[in-house]
C-alpha positions as CSV (number, residue, x, y, z in Angstrom):
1,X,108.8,-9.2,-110.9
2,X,112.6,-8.0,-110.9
3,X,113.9,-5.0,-113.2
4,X,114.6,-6.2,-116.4
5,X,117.2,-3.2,-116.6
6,X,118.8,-5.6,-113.7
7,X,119.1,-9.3,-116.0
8,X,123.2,-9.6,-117.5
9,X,123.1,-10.7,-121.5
10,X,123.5,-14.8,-120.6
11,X,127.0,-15.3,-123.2
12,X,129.6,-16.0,-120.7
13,X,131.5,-13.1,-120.5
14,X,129.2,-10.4,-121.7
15,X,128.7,-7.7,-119.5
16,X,125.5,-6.0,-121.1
17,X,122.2,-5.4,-120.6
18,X,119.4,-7.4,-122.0
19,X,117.2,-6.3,-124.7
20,X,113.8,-5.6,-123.8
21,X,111.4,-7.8,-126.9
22,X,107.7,-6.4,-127.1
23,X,105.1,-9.3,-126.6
24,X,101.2,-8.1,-126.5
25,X,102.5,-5.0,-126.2
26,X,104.4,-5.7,-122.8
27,X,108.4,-5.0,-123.0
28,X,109.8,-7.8,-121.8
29,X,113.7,-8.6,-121.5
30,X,115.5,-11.6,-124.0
31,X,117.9,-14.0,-122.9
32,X,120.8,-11.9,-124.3
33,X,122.0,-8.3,-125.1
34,X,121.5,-9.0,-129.2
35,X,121.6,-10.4,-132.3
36,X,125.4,-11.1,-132.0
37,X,125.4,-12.8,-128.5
38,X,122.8,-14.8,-129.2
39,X,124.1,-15.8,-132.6
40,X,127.6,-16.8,-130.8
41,X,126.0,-19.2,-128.0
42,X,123.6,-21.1,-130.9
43,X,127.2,-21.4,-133.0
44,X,129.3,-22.5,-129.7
45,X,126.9,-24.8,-128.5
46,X,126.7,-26.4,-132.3
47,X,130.6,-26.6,-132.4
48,X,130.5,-27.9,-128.7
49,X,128.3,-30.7,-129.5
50,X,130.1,-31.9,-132.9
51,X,132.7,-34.9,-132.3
52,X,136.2,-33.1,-132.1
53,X,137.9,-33.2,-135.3
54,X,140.6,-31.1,-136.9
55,X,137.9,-29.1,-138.2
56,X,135.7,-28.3,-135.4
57,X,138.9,-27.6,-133.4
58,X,139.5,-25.1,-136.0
59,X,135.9,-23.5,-136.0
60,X,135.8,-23.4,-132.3
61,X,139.3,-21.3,-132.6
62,X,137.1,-19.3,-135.2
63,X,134.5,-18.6,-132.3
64,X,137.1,-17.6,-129.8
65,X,138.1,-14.9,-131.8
66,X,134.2,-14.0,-132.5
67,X,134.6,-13.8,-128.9
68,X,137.1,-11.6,-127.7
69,X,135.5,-9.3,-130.6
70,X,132.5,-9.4,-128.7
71,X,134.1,-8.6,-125.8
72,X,135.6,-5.3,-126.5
73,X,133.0,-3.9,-127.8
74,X,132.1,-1.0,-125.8
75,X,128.4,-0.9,-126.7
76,X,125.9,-4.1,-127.9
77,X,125.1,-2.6,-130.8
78,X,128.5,-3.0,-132.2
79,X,128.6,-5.7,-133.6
80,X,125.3,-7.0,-135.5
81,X,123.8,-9.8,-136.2
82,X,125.9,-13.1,-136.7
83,X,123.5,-14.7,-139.2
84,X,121.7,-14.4,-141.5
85,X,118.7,-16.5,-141.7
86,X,116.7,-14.6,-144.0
87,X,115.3,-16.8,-147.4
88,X,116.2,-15.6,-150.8
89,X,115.9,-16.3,-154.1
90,X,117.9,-15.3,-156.8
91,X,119.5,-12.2,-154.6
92,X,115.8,-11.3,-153.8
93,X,114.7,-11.3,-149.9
94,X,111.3,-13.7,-149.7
C-alpha cells in the first residue's frame, strides 16, 4: 500500500495533500485535500456538463475565479467548505 502522505488533492492544479477520512477506525486518504476542492470539481463538472449558454459561460467564469482563490491559498484549510448541504427548517439545522 503506498503512503497516503504521498497521494496530490485530485483538483487540477492543487498542490496539497490529501485528507486522511477514518473508516473502521483505519485512516485512510480522500480523493481531495478538503471540503473546498472537492466542492469545486462537483460544481465544474456540473457547469461542464450543462449545454453552453450565456449563463453557464458566466458561472464557469464564476468557478475560474473560485479557482485561482483556491490556488493561492497557502494552506487547505483556507478556504472552507463550498456548500452547504446541511437541511434546515425555519433557520434550524435538522
Amino acid at each position: 500500500m503506498s503512503n497516503p502522505r504521498d497521494h496530490i488533492c485530485e483538483r487540477d492544479g492543487c498542490r496539497f495533500h490529501v485528507e486522511l477520512v477514518l473508516i473502521d477506525d483505519m485512516p485512510l486518504p480522500a480523493t481531495h485535500c478538503g471540503d473546498a476542492c472537492r466542492d469545486y470539481d462537483w460544481l465544474r463538472r456540473g457547469v461542464e456538463a450543462m449545454e453552453q449558454t450565456p449563463r453557464t459561460l458566466a458561472m464557469a467564469a464564476g468557478l475560474r475565479e473560485v479557482r485561482r482563490m483556491l490556488n493561492a491559498r497557502s494552506d487547505p484549510t483556507d478556504v472552507d467548505r463550498l456548500l452547504d448541504f446541511r437541511i434546515t427548517s425555519g433557520g434550524d439545522l435538522l
